[in-house]
N, C-alpha and C positions, 0 to 999 in steps of 0.2 A: 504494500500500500504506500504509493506515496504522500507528501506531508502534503500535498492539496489536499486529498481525502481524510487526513487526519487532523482535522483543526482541533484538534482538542488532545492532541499529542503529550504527554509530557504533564496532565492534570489528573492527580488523584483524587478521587473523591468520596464520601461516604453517605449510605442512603440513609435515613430517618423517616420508616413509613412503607413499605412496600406494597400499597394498595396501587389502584391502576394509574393514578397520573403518577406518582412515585417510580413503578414499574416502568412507564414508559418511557419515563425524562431519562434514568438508569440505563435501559437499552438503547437510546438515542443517545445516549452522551458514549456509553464503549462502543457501538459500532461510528464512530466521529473521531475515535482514538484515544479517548481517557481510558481509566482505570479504576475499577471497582474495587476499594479495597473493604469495606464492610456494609451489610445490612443488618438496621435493627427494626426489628417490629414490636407491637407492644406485647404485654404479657399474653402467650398462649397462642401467639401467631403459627397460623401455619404456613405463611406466606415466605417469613425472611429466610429460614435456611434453604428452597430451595432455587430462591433467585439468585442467594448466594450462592452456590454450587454450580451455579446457570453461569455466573459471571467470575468465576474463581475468587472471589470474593470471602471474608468470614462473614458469619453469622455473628452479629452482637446483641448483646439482650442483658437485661436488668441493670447493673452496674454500667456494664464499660458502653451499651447504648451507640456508640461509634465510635470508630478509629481515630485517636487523639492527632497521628501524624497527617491524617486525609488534610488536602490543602486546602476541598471544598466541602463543605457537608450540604445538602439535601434536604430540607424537613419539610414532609409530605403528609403531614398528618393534621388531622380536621383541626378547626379555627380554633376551636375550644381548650384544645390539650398544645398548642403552640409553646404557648406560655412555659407551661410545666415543663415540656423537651426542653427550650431553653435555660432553665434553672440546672435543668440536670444537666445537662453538657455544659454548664460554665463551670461546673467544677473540674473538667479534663479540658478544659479547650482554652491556649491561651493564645494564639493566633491562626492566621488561615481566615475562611470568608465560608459565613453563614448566611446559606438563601433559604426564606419559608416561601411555597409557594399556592400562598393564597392571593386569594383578588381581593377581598374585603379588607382585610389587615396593611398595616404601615409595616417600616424595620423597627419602631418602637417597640413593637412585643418583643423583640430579641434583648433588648435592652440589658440581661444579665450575661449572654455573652458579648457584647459591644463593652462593660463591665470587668469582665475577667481579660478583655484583649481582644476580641475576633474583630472580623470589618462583618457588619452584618447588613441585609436588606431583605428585598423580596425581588421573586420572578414567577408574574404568574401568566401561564400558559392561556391566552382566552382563545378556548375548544373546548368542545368537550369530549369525557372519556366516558361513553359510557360499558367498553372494557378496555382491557390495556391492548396498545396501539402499538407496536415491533417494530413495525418498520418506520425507519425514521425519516425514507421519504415522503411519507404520508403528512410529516411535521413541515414542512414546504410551505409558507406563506403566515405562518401563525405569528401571529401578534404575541407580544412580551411585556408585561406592564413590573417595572421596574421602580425600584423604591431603595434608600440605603445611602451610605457613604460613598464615597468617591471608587473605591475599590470593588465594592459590594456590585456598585452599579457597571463594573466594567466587567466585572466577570457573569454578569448577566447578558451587557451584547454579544460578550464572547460566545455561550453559552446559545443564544438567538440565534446567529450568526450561522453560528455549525451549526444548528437544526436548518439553515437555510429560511430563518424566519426574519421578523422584524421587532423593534425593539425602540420604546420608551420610556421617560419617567412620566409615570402616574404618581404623585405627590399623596401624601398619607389621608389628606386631612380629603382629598377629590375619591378615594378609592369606593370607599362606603355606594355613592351612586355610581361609579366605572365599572364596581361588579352588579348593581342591581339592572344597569342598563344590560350587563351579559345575561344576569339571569332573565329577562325580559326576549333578546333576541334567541336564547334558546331555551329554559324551561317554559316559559311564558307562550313559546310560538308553539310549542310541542303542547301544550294544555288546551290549548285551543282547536287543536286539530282533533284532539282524546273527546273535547267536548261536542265536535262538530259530529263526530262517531259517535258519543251516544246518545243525542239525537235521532240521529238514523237508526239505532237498534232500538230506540223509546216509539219510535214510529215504525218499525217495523218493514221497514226499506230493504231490500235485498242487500246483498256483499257489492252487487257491482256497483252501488249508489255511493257505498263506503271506499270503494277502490275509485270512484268519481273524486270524490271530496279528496284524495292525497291526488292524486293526478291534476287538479285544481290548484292544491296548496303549492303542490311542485313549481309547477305552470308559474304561478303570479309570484312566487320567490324567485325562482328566475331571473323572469323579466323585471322586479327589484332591482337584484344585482346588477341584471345587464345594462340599466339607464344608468348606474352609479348615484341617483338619487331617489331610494326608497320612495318619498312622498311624491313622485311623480309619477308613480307606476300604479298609484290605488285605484282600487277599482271598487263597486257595489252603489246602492242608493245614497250611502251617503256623501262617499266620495262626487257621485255626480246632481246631486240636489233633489232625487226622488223621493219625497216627500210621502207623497201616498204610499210606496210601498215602504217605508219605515214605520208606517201608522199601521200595516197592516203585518210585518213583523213584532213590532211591540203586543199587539191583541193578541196573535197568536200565542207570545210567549206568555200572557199574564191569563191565556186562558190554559194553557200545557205544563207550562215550564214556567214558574214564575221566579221560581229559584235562580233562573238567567236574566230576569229582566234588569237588574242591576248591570249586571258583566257590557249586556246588548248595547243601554245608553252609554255608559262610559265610552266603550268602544267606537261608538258612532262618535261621538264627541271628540275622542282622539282624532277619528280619522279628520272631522272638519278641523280642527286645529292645525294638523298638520298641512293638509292642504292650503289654510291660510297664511302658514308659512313660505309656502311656494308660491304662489299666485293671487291675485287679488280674487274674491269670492265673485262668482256672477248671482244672480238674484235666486234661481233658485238654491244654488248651495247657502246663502244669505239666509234664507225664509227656512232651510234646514237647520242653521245655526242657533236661530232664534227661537225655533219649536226645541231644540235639544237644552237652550238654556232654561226652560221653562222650571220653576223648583218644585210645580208639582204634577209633573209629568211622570212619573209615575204610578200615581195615585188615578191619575185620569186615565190612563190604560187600564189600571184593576176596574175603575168604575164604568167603564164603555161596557169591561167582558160579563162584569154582574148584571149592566141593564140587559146583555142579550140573550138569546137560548145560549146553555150550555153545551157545548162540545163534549162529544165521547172523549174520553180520557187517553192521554197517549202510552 
């Protein structure tokens, strides 16, 4: 292998965490040319000795938690237990560079290794895992949100760089909304699609109406990306000022599902918002905006569906 392919030549590092974005960044960083010299997991893991094995690696656990000489350590473990990894590695760790890689968090939480000596920060991957990802060409274009001292943050481009990704600072205090806009682009986009589907199975729609709805989603995220500007790609009534048939979504849902009629207006109201951010409103999107500001337009959808015959139940 030559050193083009080995950007990452000549860097030891240790994991902390070997669940799948842990797993991943681990076999992204040795097939790039580092070196794995320990994984810990927490107590009872079944995961760290054999990823260790996978990467010649030690297995670390309880005490020693990772290899004191690693020049980078790793910590890949939920928001909540941060903290605590870093207490416990400041007692072995007196320099070298510590990345957590969460979106939500600053390199504040590290703060008792930054204490005992390390350069600490954060690198967080925004993808998602939902298993662990091997191949590190797959890691090709991903975003890096980076946080930390001057060191901290350079062995995060590094670190971008060889996965072939990109890389910024996201500042501690911005992070909090940087990860709820990721979780929005992907738990948020994915709930919606869960909820479009059960719909169709509360209505009793065939599979192929439900393989319609992703083929749909596909479709208009697409062409999202492909404009480069989300808000110009929206489509549906509200995006284009149909009024009527928003009046005639809203009844249906306060007379089936009224458990969505909340989810339904906000949404409609994103969408004209966003659109108002792109282009001046024409009158019917206008006369949409203004039925959606209504503050008891709610209430007036539940009271249309009690004055009418009731619908069979979905």
């Amino acid at each position: 292998m030559t050193t083009n392919e080995s950007p990452l030549a000549g860097l030891d590092f240790a994991l902390v965490g070997p669940g799948r974005v842990g797993t991943s960044l681990a076999l992204w960083a040795v097939a790039r040319g580092a070196r794995c010299r320990s994984v810990a997991g927490g107590p009872g893991s079944s995961r760290a000795a054999p990823l260790a094995a996978r990467l010649g690696a030690t297995a670390a656990g309880g005490a020693e938690l990772a290899d004191p000489e690693a020049g980078c350590i790793l910590i890949a473990v939920p928001d909540a237990k941060i903290a605590e990894v870093a207490r416990r590695l400041a007692g072995r760790r007196r320099s070298g560079v510590a990345l957590h890689v969460s979106g939500a968090l600053g390199a504040s939480v590290l703060a008792p290794l930054v204490a005992a000596g390390c350069r600490a920060g954060a690198f967080h991957p925004l993808r998602a895992f939902p298993a662990v990802e091997e191949d590190v060409r797959a890691a090709a274009g991903t975003f890096y949100a980076l946080d930390g001292d001057a060191e901290a943050r350079s062995m995060g481009r590094r670190l971008a760089k060889a996965f072939d990704g990109e890389s910024a600072v996201v500042d501690e205090e911005l992070r909090p909304l940087y990860h709820w806009a990721a979780s929005v682009a992907a738990g948020s986009l994915v709930a919606l699609l869960a909820t479009a589907h059960d719909v169709a199975r509360r209505l009793n729609l065939p599979d192929s109406a439900r393989r319609g709805y992703d083929r749909l989603a596909a479709g208009a995220l697409g062409a999202a990306l492909a404009s480069g500007d989300p808000a110009a790609a929206m489509t549906g009534p509200a995006a284009r000022g149909d009024l009527e048939t928003l009046h005639r979504h809203l009844e249906a849902l306060a007379a089936r599902r009224p458990d969505l009629l909340s989810l339904a207006v906000e949404l409609a109201r994103t969408v004209v918002a966003r659109a108002a951010e792109n282009a001046p409103l024409d009158p019917a999107q206008l006369a949409v905006a203004e039925w959606l500001a209504r503050p008891d337009l709610l209430d007036r959808a539940k009271d249309r569906v009690l004055a009418s015959p009731r619908p069979k139940s979905a």
